[in-house]
N, C-alpha and C positions, 0 to 999 in steps of 0.2 A: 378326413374330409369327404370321399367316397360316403362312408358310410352316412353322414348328417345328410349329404343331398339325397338320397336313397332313401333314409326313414323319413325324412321332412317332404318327400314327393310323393309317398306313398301314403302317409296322413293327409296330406292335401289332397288328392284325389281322395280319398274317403269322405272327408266332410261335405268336398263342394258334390260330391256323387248323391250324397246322404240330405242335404240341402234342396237339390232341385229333384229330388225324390219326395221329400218328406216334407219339406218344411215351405218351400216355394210358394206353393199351390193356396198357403190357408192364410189368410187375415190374422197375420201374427209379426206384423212388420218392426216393432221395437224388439223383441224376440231376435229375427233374424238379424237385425241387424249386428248384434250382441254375438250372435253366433259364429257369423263369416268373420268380423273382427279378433275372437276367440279360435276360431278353426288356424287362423294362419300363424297366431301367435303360439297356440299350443304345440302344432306341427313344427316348430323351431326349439319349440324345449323336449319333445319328446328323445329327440335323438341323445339330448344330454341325459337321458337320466335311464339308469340301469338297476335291475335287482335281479343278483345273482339267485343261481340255485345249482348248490355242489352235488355234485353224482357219482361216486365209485363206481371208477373202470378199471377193470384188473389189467395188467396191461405187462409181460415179460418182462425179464430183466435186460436177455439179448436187444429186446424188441427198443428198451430206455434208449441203451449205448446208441443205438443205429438212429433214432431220432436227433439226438444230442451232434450226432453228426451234421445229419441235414441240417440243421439249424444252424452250424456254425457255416457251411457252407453257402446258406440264403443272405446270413448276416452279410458275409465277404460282399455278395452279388449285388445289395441292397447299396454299399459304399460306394458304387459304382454313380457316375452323374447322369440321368437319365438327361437327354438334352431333347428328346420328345416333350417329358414335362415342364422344362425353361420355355419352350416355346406356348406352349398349350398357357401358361400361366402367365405368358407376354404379353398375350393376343386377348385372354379375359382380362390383363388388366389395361388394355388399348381398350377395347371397348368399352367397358364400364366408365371408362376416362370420358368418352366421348358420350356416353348418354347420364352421364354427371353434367356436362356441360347443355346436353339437350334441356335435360330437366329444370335446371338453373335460368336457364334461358327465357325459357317458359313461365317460369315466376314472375320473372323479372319485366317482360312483355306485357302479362297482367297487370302487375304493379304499376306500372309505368302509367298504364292506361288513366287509372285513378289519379295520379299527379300533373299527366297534363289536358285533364279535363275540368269540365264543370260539378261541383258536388251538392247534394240535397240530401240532408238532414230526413230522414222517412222512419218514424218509430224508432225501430232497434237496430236501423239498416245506413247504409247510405248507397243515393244514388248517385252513379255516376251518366252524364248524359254524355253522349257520345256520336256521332257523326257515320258510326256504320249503321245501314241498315241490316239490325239485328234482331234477332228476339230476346228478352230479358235472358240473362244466365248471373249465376250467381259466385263469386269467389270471398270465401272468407265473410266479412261485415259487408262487402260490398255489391250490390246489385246494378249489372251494367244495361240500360236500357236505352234505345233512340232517343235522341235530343229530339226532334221534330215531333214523335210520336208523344213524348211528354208534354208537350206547349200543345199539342193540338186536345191532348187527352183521350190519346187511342187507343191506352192499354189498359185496358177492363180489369178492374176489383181482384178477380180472380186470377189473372197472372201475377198481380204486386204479393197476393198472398199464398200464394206458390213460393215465390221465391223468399218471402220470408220466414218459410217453415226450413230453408236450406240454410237460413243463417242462421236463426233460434237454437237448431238442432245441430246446428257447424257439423252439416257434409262435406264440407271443405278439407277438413281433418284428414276423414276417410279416405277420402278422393290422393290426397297429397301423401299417405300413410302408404296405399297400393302401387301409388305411381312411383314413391321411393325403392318398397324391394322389386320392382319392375328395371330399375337402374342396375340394382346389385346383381339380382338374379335374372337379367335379360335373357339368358338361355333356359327360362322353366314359362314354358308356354302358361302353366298354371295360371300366373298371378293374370294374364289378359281375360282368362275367364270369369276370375276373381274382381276384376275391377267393373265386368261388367255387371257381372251380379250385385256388387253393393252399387253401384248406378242405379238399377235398376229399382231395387229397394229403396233407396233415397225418393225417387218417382213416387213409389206405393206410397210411401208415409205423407210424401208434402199432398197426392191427391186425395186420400184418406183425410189428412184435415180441409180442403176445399168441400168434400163431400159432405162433412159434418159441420160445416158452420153455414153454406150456402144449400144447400140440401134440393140442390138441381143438376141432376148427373147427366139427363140426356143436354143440355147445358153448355154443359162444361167438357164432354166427350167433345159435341161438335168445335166447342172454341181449341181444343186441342188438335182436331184432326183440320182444321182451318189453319194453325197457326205452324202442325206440325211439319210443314214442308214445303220446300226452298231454301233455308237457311242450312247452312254447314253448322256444326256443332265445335263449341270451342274446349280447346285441349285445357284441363285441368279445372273446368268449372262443371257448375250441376246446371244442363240447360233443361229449358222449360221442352223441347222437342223430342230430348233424348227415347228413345223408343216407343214412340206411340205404336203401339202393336195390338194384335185382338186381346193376347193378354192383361196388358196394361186397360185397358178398356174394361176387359170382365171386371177386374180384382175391383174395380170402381164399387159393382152388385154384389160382390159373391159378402156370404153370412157363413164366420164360421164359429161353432157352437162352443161353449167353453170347456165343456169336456174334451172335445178335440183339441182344443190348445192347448190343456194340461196333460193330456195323453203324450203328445206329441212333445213335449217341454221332457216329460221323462224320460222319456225314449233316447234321449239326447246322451245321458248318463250312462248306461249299458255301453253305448256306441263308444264313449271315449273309452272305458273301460277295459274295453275287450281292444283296445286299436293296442294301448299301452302295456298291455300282456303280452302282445303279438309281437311288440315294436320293441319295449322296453326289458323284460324279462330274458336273460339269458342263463342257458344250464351250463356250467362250467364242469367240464372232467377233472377228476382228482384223481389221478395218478393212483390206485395202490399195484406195489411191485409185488409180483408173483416168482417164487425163485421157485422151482422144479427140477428135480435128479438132472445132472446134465449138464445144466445152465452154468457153471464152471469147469472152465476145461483146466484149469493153472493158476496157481500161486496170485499172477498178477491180476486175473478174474476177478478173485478172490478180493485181493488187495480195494477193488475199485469200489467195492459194493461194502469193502468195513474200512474203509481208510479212516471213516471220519464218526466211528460208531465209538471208540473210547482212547482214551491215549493216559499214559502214567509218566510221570517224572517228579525228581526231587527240586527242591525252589532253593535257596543260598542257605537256609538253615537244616538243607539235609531233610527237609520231610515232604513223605513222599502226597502228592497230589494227584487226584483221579480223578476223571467224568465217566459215570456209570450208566450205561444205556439198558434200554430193555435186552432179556436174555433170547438166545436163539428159541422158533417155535420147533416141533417136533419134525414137520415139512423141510427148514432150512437143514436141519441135523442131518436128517438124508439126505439132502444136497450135496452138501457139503463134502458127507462121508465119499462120495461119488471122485472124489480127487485123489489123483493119483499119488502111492505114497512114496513113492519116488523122487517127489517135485521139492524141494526147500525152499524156504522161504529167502526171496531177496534181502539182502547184508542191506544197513543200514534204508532201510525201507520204513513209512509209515506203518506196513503191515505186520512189522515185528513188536509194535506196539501194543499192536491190538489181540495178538494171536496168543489163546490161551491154554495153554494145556496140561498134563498134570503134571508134568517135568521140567515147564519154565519157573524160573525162581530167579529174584534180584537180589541181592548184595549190596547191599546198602552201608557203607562204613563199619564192614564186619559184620555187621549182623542180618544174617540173611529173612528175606521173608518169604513167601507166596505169595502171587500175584489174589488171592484168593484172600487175606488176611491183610490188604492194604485197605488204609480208610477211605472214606468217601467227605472230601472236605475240599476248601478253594477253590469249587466250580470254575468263581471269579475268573481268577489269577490265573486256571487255564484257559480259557476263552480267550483271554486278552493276550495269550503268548503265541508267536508264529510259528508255523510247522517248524523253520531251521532253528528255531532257539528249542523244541522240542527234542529233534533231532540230535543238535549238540547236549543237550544234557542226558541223553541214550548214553551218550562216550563215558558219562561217568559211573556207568554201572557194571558190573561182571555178570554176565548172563549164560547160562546154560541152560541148553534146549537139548530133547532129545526125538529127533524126528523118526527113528526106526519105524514109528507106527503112529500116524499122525492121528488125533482125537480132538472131534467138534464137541465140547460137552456144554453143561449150564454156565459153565465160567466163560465163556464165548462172547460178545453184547455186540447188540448191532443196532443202526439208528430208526 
């Protein structure tokens, strides 16, 4: 979980970083809008998606055992109930409780509006008149405007077609879309940035079509900066005042060329690319074991590192069964040899299974073989049998070893 809020806040800060760098500034408002809609939804899939890349790390044999420790040791610690985390995950889920109920609230208050007021039929819209004095804002199909100011006929052409570039294009969507993960995610400052910039955006598009169908901008600047103050702006709708700023003013003039909108449309591609190498891409170490002179000190050393490198036993019809591993390399030989010849091997041990040397021999219902001249057949059937039913079929063999002078040769196999 750590991990998704870390990679999905660190995408998000790239695009909205990479936005009001790049793409903000240019008369490319279907474009951006596409974008910021896009930046927040890809920043939630990038954390899920991974492509490994394996890397050989030599890595001791000592060095294994001593990991394999910590590990079981973290494991213990982790079983442990962390009651910091019960709480921390009490308190996110009180809160998000409570601005689930903000949120809902707020629809609802909306909605309401519509139901117990007056409604007019207007193109693709409906208004609703209404008794505050307000300036037109938009939610969903519905545009909320003064009752008095409609009967008198005060609200100029160009605000009705304002707000009905907000329903045509249902900014409402967007709007209700931010203001959701703003509910879940109330602790990621992000999405308040995030909501303002597609506000903001929403502005650029509906004045951009005022511009282009009434083609009088100093106009329409002033009926903006007239209308744009006294009024509070309402929670969850697109209002007509929302940022009037020197910004929002230029973008009315500014001309951007279309090589620069296609430059910048590309540019776009590179960015995600390289965020998902950064984000996505991980080098996983692969283990290879390195044995060196030394590295067993005893028999049981020994035992850990071939326990599970070949095992032989007879099945109910008396024949005999092997899994054959790769042979010792020329490195392990002298390892090996490095053990003292003093040392025997542990009685009834995995390790006597595996340990090969020119003077072990089995006895097989009279007829003896070498472990050297046994078949390689029933992989299966040994797989599928457990150490102690291996172990018990040991008992029915006669075995003679002779350790005077212990010997790692090719008949050796390890995994």
């Amino acid at each position: 979980m750590i991990d998704f809020f870390i990679k999905s806040t660190i995408a998000l800060s790239v695009f909205l970083a990479f936005y009001h760098l790049i793409l903000e500034r240019e008369k490319m408002h279907q474009f951006n809008r596409f974008f910021l809609l896009f930046s927040i939804v890809i920043s939630f899939v990038i954390p899920f998606v991974s492509f490994e890349i394996i890397k050989e790390v030599p890595m001791n044999l000592s060095s294994q055992i001593s990991v394999d420790e910590a590990t079981v040791t973290q494991i213990r610690s982790e079983e442990k109930i962390d009651s910091t985390l019960i709480f921390l995950w009490s308190l996110y889920g009180l809160v998000t409780f409570l601005m689930a109920i903000r949120f809902c609230r707020n629809i609802w208050k909306i909605l309401s509006k519509s139901n117990r007021n007056p409604i007019v039929n207007f193109k693709n819209s409906k208004l609703v008149l209404i008794d505050e004095k307000v300036l037109p804002h938009t939610f969903l199909n519905y545009i909320f405007v003064n009752s008095e100011d409609y009967k008198n006929r005060n609200i100029e052409a160009e605000l009705y077609t304002h707000e009905l570039v907000h329903v045509t294009q249902k900014h409402t969507l967007d709007i209700l879309f931010v203001e959701f993960l703003k509910t879940i995610f109330w602790f990621n400052p992000l999405f308040i940035f995030y909501k303002k910039a597609i506000q903001l955006n929403h502005e650029f598009l509906a004045d951009q079509e005022i511009v282009q169908e009434y083609n009088n901008v100093p106009f329409y600047q002033n009926l903006l900066l007239q209308k744009g103050s006294g009024n509070q702006t309402i929670y969850l709708a697109s209002n007509l005042n929302y940022l009037v700023t020197k910004k929002r003013l230029i973008m009315m003039k500014k001309r951007t060329s279309a090589n620069t909108v296609l430059l910048k449309k590309i540019v776009v591609l590179p960015v995600v690319i390289i965020l998902m190498i950064l984000l996505c891409v991980e080098i996983v170490a692969q283990e290879v074991k390195i044995v060196t002179k030394g590295s067993f000190q005893s028999i049981s050393d020994i035992e850990k590192f071939y326990s599970k490198s070949a095992a032989a036993f007879t099945n109910a019809d008396k024949k005999v069964l092997i899994k054959k591993k790769h042979k010792l390399i020329e490195k392990e030989k002298i390892a090996a040899s490095s053990v003292s010849s003093s040392v025997s091997p542990p009685k009834n041990s995995p390790f006597a299974k595996v340990y090969v040397g020119h003077q072990l021999n089995y006895s097989l219902t009279g007829n003896e073989k070498t472990f050297d001249r046994m078949k390689q057949s029933d992989s299966e059937t040994l797989n599928s049998m457990r150490d102690d039913e291996v172990l018990d079929k040991k008992k029915e063999w006669k075995k003679s070893y002779g350790y005077q002078k212990m010997e790692f040769d090719t008949t050796m196999f390890r995994k």
